[in-house]
C-alpha positions as CSV (number, residue, x, y, z in Angstrom):
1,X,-79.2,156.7,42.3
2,X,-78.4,160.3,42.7
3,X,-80.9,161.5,45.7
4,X,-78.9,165.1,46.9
5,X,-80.3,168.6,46.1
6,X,-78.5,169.5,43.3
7,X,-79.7,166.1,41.9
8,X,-83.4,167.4,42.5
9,X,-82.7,170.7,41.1
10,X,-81.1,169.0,38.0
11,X,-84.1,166.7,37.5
12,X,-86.7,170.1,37.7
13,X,-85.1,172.2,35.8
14,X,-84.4,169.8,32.5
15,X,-88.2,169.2,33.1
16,X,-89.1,173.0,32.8
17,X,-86.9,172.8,29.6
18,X,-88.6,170.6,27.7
19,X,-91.9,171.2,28.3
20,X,-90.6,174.4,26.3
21,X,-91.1,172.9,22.9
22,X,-90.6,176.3,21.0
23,X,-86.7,175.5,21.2
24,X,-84.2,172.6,20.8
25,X,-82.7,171.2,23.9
26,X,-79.0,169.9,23.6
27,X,-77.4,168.5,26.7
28,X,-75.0,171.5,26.9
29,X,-78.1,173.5,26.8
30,X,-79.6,171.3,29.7
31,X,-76.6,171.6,31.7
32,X,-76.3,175.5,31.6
33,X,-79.8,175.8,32.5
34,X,-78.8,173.6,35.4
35,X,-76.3,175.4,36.4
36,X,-78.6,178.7,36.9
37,X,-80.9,177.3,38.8
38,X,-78.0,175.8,41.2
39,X,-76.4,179.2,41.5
40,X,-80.4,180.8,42.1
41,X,-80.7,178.1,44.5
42,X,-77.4,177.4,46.1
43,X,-74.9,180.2,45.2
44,X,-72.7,177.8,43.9
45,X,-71.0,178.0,40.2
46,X,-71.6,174.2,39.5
47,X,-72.0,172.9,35.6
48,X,-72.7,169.6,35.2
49,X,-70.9,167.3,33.0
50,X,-72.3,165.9,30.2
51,X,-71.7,162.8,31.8
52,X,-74.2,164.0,34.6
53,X,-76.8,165.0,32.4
54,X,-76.8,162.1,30.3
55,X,-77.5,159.7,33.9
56,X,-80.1,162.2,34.8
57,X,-82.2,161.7,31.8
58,X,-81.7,157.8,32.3
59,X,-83.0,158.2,35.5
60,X,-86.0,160.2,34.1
61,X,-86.8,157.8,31.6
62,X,-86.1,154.2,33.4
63,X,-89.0,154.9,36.2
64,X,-86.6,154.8,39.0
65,X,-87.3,158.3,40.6
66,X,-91.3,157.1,39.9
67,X,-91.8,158.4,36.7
68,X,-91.2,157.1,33.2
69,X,-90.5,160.2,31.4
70,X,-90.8,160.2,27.3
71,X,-87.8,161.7,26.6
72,X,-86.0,161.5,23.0
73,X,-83.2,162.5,21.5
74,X,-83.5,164.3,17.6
75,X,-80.3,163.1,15.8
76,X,-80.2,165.5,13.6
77,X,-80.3,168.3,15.5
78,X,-78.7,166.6,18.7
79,X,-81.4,168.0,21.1
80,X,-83.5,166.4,23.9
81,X,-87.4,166.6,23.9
82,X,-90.5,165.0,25.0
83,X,-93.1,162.8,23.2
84,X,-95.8,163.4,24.8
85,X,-96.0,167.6,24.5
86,X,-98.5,167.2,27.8
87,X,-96.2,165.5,29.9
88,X,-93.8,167.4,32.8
89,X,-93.3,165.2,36.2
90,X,-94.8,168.3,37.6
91,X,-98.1,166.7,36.9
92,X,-96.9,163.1,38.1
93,X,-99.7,161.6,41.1
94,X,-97.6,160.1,44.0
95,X,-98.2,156.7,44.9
96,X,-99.9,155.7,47.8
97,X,-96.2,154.5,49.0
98,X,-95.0,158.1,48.2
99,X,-98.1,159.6,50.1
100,X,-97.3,157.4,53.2
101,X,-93.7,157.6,53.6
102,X,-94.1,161.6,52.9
103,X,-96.9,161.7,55.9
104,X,-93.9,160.2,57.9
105,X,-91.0,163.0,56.8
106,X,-93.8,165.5,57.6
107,X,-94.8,164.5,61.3
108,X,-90.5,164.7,61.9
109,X,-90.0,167.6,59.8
110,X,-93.3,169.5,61.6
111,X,-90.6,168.8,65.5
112,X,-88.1,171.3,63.7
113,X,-90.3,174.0,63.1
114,X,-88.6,177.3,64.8
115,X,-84.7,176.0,63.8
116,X,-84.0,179.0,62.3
117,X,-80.6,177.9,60.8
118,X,-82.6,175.2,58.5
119,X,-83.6,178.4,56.2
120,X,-87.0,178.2,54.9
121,X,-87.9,174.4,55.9
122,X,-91.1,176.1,57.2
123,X,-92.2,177.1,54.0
124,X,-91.3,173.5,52.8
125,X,-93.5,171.9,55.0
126,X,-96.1,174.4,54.3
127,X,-96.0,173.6,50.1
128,X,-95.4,169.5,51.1
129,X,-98.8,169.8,53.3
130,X,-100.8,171.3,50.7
131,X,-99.2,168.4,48.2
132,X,-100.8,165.9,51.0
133,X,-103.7,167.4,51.4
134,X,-104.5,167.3,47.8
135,X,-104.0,163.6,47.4
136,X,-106.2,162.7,50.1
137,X,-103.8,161.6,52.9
138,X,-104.3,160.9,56.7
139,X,-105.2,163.8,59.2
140,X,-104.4,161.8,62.2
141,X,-100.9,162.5,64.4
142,X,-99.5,159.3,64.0
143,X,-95.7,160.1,65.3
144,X,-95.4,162.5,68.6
145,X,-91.9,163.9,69.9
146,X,-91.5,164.0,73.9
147,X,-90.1,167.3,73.2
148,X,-90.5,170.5,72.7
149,X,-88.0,172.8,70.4
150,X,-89.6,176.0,71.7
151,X,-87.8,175.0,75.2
152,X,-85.1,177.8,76.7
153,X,-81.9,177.4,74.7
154,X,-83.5,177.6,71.6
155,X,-83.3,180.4,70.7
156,X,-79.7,180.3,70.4
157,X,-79.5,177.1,68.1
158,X,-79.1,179.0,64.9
159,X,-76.7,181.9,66.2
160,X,-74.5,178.9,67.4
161,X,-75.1,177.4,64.2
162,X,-73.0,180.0,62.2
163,X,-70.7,180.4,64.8
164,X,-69.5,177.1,64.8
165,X,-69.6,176.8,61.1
166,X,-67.7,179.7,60.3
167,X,-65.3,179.3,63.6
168,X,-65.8,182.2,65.7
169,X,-64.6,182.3,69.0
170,X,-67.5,183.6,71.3
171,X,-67.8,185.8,74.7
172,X,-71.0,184.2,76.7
173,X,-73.0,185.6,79.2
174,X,-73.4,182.2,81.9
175,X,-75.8,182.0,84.8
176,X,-75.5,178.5,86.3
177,X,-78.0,176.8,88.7
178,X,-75.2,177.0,91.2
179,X,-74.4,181.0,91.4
180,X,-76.9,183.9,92.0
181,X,-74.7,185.9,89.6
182,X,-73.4,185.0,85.7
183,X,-70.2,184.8,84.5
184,X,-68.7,186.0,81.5
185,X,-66.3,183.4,79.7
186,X,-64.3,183.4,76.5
187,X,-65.2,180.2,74.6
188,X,-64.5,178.4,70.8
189,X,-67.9,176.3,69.8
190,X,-67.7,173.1,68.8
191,X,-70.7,171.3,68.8
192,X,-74.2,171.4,70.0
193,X,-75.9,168.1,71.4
194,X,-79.2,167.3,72.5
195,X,-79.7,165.3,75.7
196,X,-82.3,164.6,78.4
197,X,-84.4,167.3,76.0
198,X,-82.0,170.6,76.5
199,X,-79.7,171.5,74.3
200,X,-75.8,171.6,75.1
201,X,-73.1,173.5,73.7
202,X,-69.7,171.5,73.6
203,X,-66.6,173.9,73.6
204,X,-62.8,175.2,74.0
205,X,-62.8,176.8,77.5
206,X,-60.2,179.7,77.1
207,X,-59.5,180.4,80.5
208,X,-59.8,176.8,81.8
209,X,-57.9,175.6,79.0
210,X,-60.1,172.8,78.6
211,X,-63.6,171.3,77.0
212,X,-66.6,172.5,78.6
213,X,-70.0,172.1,78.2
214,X,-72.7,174.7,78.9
215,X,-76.6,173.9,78.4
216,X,-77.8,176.2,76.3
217,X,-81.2,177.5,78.6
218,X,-78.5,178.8,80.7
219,X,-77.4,181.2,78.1
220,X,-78.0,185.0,78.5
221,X,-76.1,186.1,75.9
222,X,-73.8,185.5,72.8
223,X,-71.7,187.4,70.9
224,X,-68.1,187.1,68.9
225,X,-65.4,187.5,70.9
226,X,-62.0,189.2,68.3
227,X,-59.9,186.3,69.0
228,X,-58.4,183.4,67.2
229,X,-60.8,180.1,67.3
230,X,-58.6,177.3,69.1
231,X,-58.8,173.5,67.4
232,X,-58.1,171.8,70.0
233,X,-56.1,168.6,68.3
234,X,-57.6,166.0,70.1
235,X,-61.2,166.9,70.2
236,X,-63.2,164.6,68.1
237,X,-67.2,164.6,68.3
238,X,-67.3,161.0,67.8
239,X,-65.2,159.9,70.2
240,X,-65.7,162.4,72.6
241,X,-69.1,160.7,73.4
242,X,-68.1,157.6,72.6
243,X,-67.2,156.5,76.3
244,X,-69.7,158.7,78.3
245,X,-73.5,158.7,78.9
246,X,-74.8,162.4,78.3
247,X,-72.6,165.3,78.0
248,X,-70.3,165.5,81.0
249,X,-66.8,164.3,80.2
250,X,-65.0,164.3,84.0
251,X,-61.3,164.9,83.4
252,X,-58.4,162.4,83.5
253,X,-60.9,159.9,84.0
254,X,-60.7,156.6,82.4
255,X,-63.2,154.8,80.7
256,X,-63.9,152.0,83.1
257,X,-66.1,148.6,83.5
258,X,-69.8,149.1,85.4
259,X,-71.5,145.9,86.3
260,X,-74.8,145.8,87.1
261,X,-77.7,143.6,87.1
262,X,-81.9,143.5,87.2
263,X,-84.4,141.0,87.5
264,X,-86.1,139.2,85.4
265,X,-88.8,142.1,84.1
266,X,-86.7,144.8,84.6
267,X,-83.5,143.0,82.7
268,X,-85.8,142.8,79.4
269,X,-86.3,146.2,79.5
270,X,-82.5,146.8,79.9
271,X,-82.1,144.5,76.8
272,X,-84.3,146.7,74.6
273,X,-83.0,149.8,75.9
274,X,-79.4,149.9,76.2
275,X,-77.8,152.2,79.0
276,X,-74.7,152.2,76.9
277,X,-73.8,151.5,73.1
278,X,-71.1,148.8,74.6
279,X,-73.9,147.4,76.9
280,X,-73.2,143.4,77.3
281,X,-74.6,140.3,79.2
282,X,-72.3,138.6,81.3
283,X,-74.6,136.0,82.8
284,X,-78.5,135.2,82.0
285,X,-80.5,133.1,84.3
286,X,-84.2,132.9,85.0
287,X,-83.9,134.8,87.8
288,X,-82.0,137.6,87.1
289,X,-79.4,139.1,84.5
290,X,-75.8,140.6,85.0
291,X,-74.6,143.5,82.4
292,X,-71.5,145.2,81.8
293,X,-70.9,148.5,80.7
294,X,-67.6,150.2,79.3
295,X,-67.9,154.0,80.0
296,X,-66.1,156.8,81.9
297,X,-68.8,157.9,85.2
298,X,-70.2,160.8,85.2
299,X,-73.1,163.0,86.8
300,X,-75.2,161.6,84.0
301,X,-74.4,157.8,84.7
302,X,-75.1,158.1,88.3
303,X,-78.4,159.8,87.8
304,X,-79.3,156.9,85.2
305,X,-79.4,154.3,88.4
306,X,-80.8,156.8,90.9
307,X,-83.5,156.8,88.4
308,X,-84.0,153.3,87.9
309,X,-84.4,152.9,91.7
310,X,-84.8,149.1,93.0
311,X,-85.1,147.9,89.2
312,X,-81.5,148.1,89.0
313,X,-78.1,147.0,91.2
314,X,-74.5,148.3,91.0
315,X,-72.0,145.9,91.7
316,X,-68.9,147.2,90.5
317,X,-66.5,149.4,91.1
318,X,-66.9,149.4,94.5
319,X,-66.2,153.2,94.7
320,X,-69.6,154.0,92.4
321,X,-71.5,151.6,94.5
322,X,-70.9,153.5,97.9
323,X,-71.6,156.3,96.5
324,X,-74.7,155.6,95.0
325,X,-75.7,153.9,98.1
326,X,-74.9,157.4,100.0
327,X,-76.6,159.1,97.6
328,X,-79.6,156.5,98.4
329,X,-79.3,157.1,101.7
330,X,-79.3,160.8,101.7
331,X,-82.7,160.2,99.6
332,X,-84.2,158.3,101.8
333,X,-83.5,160.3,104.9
334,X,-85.9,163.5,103.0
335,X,-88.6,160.7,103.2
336,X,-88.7,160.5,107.2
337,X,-92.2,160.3,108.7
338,X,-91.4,162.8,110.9
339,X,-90.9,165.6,108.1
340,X,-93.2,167.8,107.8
């Protein structure tokens, strides 16, 4: 069943036809009246078939979108109407099904709030609210984000948006944790990622000739830059973060076995909560479990079991472990009793 905007538009605008009884409705009629409203909407010269408008006022009728809409057809003067000169599915009461699962679109759409390049999903909400409100729903807060998307790096989101998009290459202003000054650096977006609740900008580095990542609260400044966007070839979103946990991709490294177990307690939670999509069991006792992993390490893997503290052992590779034993010990040195 057809469930994409132009769908909806479709299925409002032959409504607003035919409760106009003072004129005859033929399906070419109803598909140039879609087609206005697509362009007013969209900007987009669609018309749709006649095969398209003949399914959309199926779907009206059969009760599939909700609704069982008393269309008919006049033979002789091969227009579309409604029976009922009082219905429009303007007037149609949601379900109590409808009202619960669109109190549960609202509490995720109400996170995005301030994402600029989703134009107008403010207003949206706003007119879905009052829709709500009228049909007596839940006030309660029922699903909560850990996040905010007011956070630094915001901000930029939309401008980034377009960028990427449109494929701009960009000049940003940098100021790393690292440096008391910023950097200027020639970049081609690719694609933003959230992780670890800040916002990450994956790119073409021109001057290191490589992908970069930069988080986004960093940022002091974007603007386009009047060269030519570079694709690189073998960049692909999917599998770029495929074999790594977080954003960092280390380079010439190669995606390599961890092994790592927990007690009991600790190995449940490590069941329902993956560290890694290729996650595995290698051996289940009563005692404790062993897991495998198949990801490249990074500065993101490494903080994953300094955070997990005693829950969690590394056995293998043996490099990883020493280091995350230094690490350890390093930690646990800042913990001396005599420091003040």
């Amino acid at each position: 069943m057809p469930t994409n905007l132009h769908a909806l538009i479709r299925y409002r605008t032959i409504d607003e036809c035919l409760t106009k009884r003072y004129r005859k409705w033929t399906w070419q009629d109803l598909a140039d009246a879609c087609a206005e409203k697509i362009y007013e909407y969209e900007g987009l010269e669609v018309v749709p078939s006649r095969r398209t408008i003949m399914y959309d006022l199926q779907y009206m009728r059969d009760g599939k979108l909700g609704y069982f809409a008393p269309i008919v057809y006049d033979r002789a003067s091969k227009s579309y109407s409604y029976d009922d000169p009082d219905f429009s599915i303007q007037k149609f009461p949601l379900s109590k099904d409808d009202l619960f699962e669109l109190e549960y679109a609202l509490s995720i759409l109400k996170n995005f709030k301030g994402f600029q390049n989703t134009t107008g999903i403010e207003n949206i909400i706003t007119k879905l609210e009052h829709t709500v409100t009228l049909q007596e729903t839940s006030k309660k807060e029922i699903v909560h984000f850990d996040h905010s998307l007011n956070e630094p790096g915001q901000k930029w989101l939309h401008m980034l948006y377009d960028f990427i998009q449109n494929e701009n290459a960009l000049k940003i202003t940098y100021q790393p944790f690292y440096l008391d000054q910023p950097y200027q650096r020639v970049i081609s977006p690719y694609i933003i990622k959230e992780y670890d609740n800040r916002w990450f900008l994956i790119c073409w580095d021109h001057l290191r000739q490589d992908i970069r990542n930069f988080a986004l609260d960093r940022l002091l400044d974007i603007e386009k830059e009047p060269v030519r966007f570079y694709v690189d070839p073998a960049f692909d979103a999917t599998q770029y973060f495929e074999n790594i946990i977080g954003v960092t991709l280390p380079k010439d490294q190669k995606v390599e076995e961890i092994i790592f177990e927990a007690k009991e307690e600790d190995a449940k939670y490590l069941i329902t909560k993956p560290l890694h999509i290729s996650q595995q069991i290698i051996e289940q006792t009563a005692v404790k479990t062993t897991f495998s992993i198949q990801v490249i390490p990074n500065f993101e893997l490494e903080s994953i079991f300094l955070s997990l503290g005693e829950r969690i052992i590394l056995i293998s590779p043996e490099y990883l472990r020493e280091k995350i034993k230094a690490r350890l010990i390093t930690q646990l040195s800042q913990y001396r009793s005599d420091v003040n």
